[in-house]
LOZATOR-463700 format. One line per field, with one value per residue (C-alpha): residue number from 0; residue in one letter; z, x, y. Coordinates in Angstrom, 2 decimals, decimal comma. Each point is the difference from the previous one (the first is absolute). Example, Ala and Ser with C-alpha at 12.3 -4.5 7.8 and 13.67 -1.06 7.14 Angstrom:
BEGIN
pos	[0  1]
code	[a  s]
zz	[7,80  -0,66]
xx	[12,30  1,37]
yy	[-4,50  3,44]
***
This chain:
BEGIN
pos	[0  1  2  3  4  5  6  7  8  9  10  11  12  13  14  15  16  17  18  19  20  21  22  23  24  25  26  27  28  29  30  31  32  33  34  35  36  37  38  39  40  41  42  43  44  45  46  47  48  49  50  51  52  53  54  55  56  57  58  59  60  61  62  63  64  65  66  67  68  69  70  71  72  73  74  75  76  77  78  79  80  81  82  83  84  85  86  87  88  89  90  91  92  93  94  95  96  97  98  99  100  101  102  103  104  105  106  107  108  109  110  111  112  113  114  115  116  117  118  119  120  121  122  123  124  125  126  127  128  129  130  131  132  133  134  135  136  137  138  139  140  141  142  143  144  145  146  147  148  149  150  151  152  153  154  155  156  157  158  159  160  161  162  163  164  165  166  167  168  169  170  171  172  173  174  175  176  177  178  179  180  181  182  183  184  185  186  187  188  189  190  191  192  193  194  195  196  197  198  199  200  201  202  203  204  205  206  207  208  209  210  211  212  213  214  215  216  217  218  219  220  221  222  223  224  225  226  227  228  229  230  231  232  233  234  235  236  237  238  239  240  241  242  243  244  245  246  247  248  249  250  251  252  253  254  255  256  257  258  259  260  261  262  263  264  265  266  267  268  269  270  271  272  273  274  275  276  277  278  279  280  281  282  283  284  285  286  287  288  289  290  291  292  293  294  295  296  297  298  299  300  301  302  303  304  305  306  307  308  309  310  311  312  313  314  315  316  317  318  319  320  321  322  323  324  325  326  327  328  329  330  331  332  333  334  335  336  337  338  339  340  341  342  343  344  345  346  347  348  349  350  351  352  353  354  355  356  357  358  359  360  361  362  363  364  365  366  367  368  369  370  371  372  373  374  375  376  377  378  379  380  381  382  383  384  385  386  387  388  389  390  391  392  393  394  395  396  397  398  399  400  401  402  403  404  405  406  407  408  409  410  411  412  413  414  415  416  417  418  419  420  421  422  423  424  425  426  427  428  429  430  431  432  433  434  435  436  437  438  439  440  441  442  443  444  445  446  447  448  449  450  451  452  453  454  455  456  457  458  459  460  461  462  463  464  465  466  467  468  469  470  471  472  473  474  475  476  477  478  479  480  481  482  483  484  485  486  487  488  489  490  491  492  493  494  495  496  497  498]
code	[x  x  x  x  x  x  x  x  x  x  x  x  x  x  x  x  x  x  x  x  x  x  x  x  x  x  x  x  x  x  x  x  x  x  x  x  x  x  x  x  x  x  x  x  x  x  x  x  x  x  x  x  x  x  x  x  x  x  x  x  x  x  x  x  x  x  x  x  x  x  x  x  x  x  x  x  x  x  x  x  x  x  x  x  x  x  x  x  x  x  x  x  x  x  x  x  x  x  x  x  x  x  x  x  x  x  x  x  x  x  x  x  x  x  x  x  x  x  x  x  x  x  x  x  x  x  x  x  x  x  x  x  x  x  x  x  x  x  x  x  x  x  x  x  x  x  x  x  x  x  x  x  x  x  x  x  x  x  x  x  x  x  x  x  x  x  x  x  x  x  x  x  x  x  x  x  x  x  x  x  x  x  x  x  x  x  x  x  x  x  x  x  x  x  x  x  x  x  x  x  x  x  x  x  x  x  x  x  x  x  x  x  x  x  x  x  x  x  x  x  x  x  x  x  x  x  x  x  x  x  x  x  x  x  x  x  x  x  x  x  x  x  x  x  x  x  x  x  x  x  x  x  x  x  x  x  x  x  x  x  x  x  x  x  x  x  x  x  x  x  x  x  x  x  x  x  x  x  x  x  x  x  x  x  x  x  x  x  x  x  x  x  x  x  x  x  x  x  x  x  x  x  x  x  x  x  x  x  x  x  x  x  x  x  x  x  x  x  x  x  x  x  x  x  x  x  x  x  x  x  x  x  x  x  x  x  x  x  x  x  x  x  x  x  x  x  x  x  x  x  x  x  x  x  x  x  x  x  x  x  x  x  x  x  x  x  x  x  x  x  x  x  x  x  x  x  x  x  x  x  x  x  x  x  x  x  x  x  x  x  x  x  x  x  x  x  x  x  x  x  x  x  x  x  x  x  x  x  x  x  x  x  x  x  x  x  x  x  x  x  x  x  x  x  x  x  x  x  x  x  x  x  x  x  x  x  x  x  x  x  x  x  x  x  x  x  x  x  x  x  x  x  x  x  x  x  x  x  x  x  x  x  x  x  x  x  x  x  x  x  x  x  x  x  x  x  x  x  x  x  x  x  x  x  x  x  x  x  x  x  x  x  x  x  x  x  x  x  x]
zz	[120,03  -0,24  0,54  -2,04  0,67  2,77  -1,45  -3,39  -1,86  0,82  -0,15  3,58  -1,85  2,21  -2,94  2,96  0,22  -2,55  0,26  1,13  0,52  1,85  3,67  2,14  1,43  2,07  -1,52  -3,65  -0,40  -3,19  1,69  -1,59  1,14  1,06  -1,95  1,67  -3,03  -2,98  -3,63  -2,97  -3,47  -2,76  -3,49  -3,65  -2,12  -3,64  0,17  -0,32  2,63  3,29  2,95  3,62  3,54  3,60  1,64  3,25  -0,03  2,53  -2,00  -3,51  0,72  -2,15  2,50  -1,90  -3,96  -3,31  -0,43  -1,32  0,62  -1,70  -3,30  -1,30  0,46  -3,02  1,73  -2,49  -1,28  3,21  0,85  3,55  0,15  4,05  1,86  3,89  2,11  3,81  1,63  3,52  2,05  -1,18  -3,47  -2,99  -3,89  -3,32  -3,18  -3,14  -3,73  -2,91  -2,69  -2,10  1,80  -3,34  1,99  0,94  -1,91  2,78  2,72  3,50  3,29  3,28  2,69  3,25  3,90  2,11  -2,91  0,38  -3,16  0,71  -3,83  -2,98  -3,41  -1,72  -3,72  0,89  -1,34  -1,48  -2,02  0,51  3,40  0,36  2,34  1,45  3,64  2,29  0,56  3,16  0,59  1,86  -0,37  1,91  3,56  2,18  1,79  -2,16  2,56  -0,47  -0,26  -4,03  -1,93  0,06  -2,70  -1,90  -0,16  -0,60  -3,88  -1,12  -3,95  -0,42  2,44  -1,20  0,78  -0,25  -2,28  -0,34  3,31  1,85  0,81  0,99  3,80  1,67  3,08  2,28  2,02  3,83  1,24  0,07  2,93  1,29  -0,80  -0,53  -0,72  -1,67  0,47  -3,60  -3,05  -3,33  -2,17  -3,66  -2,77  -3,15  -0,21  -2,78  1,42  -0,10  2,73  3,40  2,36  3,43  0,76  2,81  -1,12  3,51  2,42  0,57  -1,58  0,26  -1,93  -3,86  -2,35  -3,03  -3,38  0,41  2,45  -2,57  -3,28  -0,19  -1,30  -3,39  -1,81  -2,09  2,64  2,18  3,90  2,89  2,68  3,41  4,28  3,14  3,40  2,96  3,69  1,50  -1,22  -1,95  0,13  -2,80  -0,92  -2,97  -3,33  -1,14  -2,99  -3,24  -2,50  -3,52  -1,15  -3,42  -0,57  -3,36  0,14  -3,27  1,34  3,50  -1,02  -2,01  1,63  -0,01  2,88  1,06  2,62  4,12  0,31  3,82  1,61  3,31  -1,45  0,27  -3,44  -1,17  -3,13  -2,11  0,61  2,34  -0,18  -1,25  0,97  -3,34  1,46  -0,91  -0,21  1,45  1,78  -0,07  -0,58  3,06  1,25  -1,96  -3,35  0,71  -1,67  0,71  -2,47  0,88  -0,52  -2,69  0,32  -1,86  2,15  -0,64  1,94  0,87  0,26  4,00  -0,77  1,03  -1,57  -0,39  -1,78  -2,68  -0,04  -3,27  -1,15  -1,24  0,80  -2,70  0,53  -1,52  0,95  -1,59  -0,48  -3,11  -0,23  -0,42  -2,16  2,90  -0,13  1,61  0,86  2,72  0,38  3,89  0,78  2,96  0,71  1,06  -1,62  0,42  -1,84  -1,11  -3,15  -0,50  -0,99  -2,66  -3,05  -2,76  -2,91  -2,06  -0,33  3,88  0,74  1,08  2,57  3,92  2,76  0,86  3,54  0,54  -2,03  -0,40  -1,53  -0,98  0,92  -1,51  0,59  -1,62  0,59  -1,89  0,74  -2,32  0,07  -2,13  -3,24  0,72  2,22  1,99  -1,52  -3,23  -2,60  -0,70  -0,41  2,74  -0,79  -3,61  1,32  2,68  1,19  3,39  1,66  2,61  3,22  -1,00  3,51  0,53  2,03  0,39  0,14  2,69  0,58  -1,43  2,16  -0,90  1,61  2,37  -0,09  -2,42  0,56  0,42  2,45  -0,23  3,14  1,21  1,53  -3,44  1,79  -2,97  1,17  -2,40  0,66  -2,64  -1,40  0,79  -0,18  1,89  0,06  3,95  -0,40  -0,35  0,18  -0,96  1,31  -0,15  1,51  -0,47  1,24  3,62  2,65  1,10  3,53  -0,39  0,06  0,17  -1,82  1,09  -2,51  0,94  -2,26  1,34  -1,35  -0,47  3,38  1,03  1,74  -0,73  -1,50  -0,61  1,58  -0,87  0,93  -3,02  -0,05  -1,89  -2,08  -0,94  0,40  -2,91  1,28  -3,27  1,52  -0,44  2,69  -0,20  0,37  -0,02  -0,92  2,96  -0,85  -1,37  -2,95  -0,04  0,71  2,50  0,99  0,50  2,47  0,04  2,96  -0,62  3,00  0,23  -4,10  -0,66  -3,38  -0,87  -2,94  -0,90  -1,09  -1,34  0,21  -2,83  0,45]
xx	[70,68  3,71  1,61  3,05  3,37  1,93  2,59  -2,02  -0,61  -3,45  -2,41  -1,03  -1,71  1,62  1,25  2,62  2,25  1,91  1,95  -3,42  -0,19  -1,19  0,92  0,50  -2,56  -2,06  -1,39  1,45  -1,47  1,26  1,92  2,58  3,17  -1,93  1,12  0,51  0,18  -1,92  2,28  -0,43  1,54  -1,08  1,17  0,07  -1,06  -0,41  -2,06  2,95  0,82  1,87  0,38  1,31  0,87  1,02  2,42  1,70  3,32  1,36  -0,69  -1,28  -3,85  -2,28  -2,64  -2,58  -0,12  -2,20  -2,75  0,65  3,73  2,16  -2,60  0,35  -3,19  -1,27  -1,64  -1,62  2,00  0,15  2,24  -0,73  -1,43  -0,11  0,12  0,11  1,22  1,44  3,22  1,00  2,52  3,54  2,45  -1,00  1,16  -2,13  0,71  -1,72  0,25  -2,15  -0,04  2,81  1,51  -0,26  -1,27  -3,50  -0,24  -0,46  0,13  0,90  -1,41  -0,31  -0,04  -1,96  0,21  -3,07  0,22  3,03  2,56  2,95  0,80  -0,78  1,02  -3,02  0,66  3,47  -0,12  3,21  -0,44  4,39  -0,86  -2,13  -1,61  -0,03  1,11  2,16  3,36  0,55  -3,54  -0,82  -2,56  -3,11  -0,34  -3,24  -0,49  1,84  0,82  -0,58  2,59  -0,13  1,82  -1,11  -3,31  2,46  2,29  -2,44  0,24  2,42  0,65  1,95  3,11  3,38  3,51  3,15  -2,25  2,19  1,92  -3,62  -1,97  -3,51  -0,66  -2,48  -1,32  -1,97  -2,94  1,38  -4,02  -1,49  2,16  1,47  3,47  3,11  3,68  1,84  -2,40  -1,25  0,52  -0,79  -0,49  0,08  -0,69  -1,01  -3,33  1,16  2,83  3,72  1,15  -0,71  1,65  -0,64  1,29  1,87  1,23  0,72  -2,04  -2,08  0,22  -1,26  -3,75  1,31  1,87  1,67  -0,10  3,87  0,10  -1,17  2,21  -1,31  -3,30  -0,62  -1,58  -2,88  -1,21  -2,83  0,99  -2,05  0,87  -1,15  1,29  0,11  1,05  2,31  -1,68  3,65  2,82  -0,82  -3,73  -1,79  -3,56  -1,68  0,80  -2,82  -2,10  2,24  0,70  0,62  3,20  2,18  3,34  -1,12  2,07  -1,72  -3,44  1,41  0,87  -3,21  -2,77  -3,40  -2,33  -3,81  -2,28  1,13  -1,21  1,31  -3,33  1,57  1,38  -2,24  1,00  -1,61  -1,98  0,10  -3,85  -0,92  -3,43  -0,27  -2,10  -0,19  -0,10  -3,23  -0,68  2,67  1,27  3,65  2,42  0,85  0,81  -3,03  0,98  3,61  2,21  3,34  2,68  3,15  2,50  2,44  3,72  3,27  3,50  3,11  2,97  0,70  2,74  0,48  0,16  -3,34  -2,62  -3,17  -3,19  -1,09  -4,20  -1,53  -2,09  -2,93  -2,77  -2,72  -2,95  -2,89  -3,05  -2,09  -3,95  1,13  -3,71  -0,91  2,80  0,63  3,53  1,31  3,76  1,59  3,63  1,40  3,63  0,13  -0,97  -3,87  -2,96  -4,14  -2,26  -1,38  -1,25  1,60  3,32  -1,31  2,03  -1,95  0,78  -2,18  -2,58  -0,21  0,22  -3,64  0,01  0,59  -0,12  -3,05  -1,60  -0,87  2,82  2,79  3,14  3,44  2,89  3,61  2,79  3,10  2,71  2,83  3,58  -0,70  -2,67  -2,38  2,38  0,42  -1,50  0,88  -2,16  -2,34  -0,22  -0,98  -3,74  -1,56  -3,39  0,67  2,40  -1,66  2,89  0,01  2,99  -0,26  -2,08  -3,28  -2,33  -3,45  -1,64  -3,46  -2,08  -2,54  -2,71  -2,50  -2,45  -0,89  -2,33  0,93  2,91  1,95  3,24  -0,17  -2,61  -1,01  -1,30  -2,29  3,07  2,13  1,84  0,64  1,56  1,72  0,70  1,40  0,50  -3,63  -0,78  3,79  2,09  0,66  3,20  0,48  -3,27  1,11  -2,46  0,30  -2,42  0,18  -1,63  0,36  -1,30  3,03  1,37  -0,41  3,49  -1,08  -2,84  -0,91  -0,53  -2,00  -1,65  -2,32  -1,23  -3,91  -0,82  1,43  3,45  2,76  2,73  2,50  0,64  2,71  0,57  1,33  1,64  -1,08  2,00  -1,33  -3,67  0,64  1,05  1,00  1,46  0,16  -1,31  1,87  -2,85  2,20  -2,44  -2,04  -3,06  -2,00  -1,84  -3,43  -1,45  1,70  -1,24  2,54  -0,44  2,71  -0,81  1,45  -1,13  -3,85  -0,04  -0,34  0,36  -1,44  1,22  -0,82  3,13  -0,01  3,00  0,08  2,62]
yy	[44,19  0,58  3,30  -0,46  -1,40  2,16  2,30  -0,22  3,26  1,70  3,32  1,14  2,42  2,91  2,06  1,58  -3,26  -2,07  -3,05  -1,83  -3,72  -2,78  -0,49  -3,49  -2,42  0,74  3,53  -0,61  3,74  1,94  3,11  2,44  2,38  3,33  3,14  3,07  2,98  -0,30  0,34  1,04  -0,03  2,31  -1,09  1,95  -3,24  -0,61  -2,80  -2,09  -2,88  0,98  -1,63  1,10  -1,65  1,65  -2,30  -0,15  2,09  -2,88  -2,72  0,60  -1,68  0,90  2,08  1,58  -0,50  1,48  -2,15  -3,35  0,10  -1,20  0,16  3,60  2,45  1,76  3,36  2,79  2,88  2,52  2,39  -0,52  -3,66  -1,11  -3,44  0,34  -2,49  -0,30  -0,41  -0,96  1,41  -0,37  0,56  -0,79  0,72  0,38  -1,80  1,34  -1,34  0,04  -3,04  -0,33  2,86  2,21  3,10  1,48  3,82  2,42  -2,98  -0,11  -0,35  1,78  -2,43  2,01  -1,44  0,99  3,00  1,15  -0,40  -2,58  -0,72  3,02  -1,86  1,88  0,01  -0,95  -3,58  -1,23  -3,13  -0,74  0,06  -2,88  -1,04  2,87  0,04  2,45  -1,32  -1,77  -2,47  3,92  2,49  -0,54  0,28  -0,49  2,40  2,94  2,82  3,52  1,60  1,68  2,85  3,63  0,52  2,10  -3,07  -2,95  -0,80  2,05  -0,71  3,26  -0,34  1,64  -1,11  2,18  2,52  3,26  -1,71  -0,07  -3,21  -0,84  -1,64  -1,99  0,55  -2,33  1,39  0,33  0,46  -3,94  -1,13  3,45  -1,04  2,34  -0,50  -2,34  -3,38  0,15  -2,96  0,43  -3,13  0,39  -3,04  -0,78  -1,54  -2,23  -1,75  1,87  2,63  -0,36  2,42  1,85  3,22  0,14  -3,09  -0,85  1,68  2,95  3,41  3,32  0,57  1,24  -1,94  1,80  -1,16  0,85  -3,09  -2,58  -0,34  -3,92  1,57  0,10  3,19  -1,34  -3,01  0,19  -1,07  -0,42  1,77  -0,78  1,04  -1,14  1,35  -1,59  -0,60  -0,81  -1,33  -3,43  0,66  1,71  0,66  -1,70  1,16  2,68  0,57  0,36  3,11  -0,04  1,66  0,63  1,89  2,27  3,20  0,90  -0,10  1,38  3,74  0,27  -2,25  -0,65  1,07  -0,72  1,33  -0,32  -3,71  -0,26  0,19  0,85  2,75  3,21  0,71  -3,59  1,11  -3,33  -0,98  2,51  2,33  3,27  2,76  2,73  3,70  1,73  3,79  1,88  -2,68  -0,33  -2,80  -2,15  -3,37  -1,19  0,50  -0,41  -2,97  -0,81  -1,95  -1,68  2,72  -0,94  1,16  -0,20  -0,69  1,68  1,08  3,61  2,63  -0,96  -3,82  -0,89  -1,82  1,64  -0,62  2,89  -0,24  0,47  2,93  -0,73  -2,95  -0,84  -1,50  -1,93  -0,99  -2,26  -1,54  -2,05  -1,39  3,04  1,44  2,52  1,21  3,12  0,96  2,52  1,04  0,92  1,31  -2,60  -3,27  0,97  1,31  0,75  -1,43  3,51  0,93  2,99  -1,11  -2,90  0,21  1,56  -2,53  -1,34  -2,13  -0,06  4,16  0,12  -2,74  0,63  -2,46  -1,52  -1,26  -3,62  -1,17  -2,43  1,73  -2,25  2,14  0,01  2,47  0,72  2,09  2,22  1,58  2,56  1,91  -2,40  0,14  -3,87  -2,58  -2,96  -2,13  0,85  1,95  3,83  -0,42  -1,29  0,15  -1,98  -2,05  -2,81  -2,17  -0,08  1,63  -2,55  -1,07  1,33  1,05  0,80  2,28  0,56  3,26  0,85  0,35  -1,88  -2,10  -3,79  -2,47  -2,96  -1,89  2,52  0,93  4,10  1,68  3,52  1,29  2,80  2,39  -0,42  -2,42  -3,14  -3,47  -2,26  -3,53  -2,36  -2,77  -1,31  -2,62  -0,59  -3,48  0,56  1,14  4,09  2,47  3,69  2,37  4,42  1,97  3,96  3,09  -1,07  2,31  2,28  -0,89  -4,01  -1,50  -3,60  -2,31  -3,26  -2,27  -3,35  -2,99  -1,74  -3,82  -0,56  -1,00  3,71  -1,79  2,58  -1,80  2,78  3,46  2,35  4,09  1,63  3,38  2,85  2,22  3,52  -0,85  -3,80  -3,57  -1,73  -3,11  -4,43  -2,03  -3,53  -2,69  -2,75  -2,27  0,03  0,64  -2,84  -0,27  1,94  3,62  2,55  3,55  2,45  3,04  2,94  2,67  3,09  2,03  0,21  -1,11  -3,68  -1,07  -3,62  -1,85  -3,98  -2,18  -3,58  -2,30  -2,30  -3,01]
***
């Protein structure tokens, strides 16, 4: 039996390689290049053909392709329609088209590195621009570092240049690698193909960038935006995970906002648990949410540019199987989910919040009072059209059997874990009414033959943990148990990882 011609093209059947073939007499075994970070590349398709390759930023080789390269694919209409591969070590570039290059309606891709986003062209498709590649054979880099932008900064649609005299900045996060001073890089490109530019242009800067800094961008055009930081001079980390980012003065002294969706944030409310207060119970950190606070800039008397907060948040909450829909306003950029406050308008004045469940969240907000809005129109209970990034937050407590995803417990304590089944990559878990005088919880998951196979100590924040553990697609395939000890309470919850 033959093995194959060496340096013919094989399958070693080790879905963590590529470039596979046949090796020399005597072994003639079929062996590939080992990968080290898994990739992915999430695609809004029409059904329409597309095809994509990685290739070597060095050299231009084709590394890892769509399947059946150079034919075109023909996936299903998705909005978020995934093919994973692998990369080794190294610089590499992306190259996306679609046949006949005559665009894909609300198509793009997000291509992901071990999870983390090194190229955001979501819905961002030009069909000039094709293929579609970043200028420069650049792009994606194995391993991507960690350095990343402030969550305030991270896809930023909304930026302002030279509005009243004032501009928008940047800022990159100075906590992954402890770094201060003037070692940072921004890099900022057009997914598509066009500008490619770093700020400093030629070395290190300090952590902001103003929008004042960057006339080469264009108002209207969506950029990546992405940072590194500098060891010593000539030696930089690797490029981190990459932003979205658009110049719309327009949209910038009037935008839209969403729940806190920073989940290591204590205000994270996107997703998180609430606990309704019963009786006389007040409001608290359980039925608080928190919105990204929307602000106009302008330049004062003194010279200085300030940023005037607006005066009045609306917002709506939602069961839209259930026709639920019920509306509160705040004077800041927080609320409770109480029902005292609901806004008595018809057909929806009798309804209150309800325990056990799941509520889609938008806010709003208004310079004025509530004469106009940022986004909408006057009747917000009529009028549906979502004012932007809609969240959901779930209820307590209600108790279901095995497996589920909340837990009710016997000293009012209720856990939430989610999404489960999970993919291996993020769990989000929340756990209120902890005992006062615990600080920490351990949180452990165990496999089936009781090996722990993760253990963290989680912080607790007025008697709640509402936080992400990264997975990082560890965990295997199959059924876990997970265990959080929060002083002499153990909570047990069952979690399956579906690849």
């Amino acid at each position: 039996m033959t093995n194959g011609t060496p340096g013919g093209a094989c399958d070693d059947n080790d879905p963590f390689s590529f470039n596979d073939m046949y090796g020399a007499s005597p072994t003639c075994g079929c062996l590939g290049t080992a990968c080290t970070q898994s990739v992915t590349i999430e695609m809004g398709t029409d059904g329409g053909g597309l095809r994509w390759t990685l290739r070597d930023a060095g050299n231009n080789t084709i590394v890892q392709s769509s399947p059946g390269y150079p034919a075109y694919e023909y996936p299903p209409m998705s909005p978020n329609y995934t093919e994973t591969t692998c990369l080794p070590n190294g610089e590499f570039y992306f190259v996306f088209e679609d046949e006949d290059c005559d665009g894909i309606a609300n198509g793009g891709y997000i291509v992901r590195v071990a999870g983390k986003r090194v190229i955001d062209n979501r819905n961002n498709l030009d069909p000039v621009a094709c293929p579609s590649a970043i200028t420069g054979n650049t792009g994606v880099n194995v391993p991507t570092g960690n350095d990343r932008l402030i969550s305030a900064s991270c896809d930023r649609l909304d930026l302002r240049r030279n509005t009243n005299g004032c501009s928008d900045k940047l800022t990159a996060d100075n906590t992954p690698n402890g770094t201060s001073g003037n070692v940072y890089q921004f890099w900022i490109y057009e997914p598509n193909g066009g500008l490619s530019i770093r700020y400093p242009a030629n070395g290190p800067g300090s952590n902001q960038v103003s929008m004042a800094n960057l006339p080469s961008l264009v108002s209207g055009t969506m950029y990546n935006v992405r940072v590194r930081t500098r060891i010593s001079p000539g030696v930089w980390r690797a490029w981190g995970n990459a932003c979205r980012m658009m110049i719309d003065n327009v949209v910038g002294q009037c935008k839209k906002t969403s729940l806190y969706d920073d989940v290591s944030s204590p205000n994270w409310s996107c997703g998180r648990n609430i606990t309704l207060p019963v009786g006389n119970q007040g409001n608290n950190q359980g039925n608080k949410l928190v919105a990204w606070p929307v602000t106009r800039i302008f330049m004062n008397q003194a010279g200085n540019c300030v940023n005037d907060p607006a005066t009045k948040y609306q917002w709506r909450f939602r069961i839209p199987a259930e026709g639920i829909v019920l509306v509160r306003n705040s004077a800041n950029y927080s609320t409770f989910m109480e029902n005292a406050a609901i806004l008595a308008t018809p057909p929806t004045a009798t309804d209150t919040f309800q325990v056990c469940k799941t509520y889609q969240v938008e806010v709003r907000a208004s310079f004025d009072g509530g004469i106009n809005w940022c986004v909408g129109g006057t009747d917000p209970y009529g009028d549906l059209t979502p004012w932007g990034k809609v969240c959901e937050v779930y209820t307590q407590a209600c108790f279901q059997q095995g497996g589920n995803q909340n837990m009710a417990t016997d000293d009012g304590a209720a856990m939430h874990m989610y999404p489960n089944p999970n993919r291996g990559d993020q769990l989000f878990l929340s756990l209120d009414a902890i005992e006062e005088g615990v600080h920490t919880v351990s949180v452990d998951i165990y496999d089936t033959f009781g090996k722990r196979v993760t253990a963290r100590t989680i912080a607790v924040q007025d008697g709640f943990i509402n936080t992400v553990l990264e997975l990082n697609g560890e965990l295997a395939t199959g059924l876990y148990m997970v265990n959080i000890t929060a002083g002499d309470a153990l909570y047990t919850q069952r979690l399956v990882i579906q690849k």
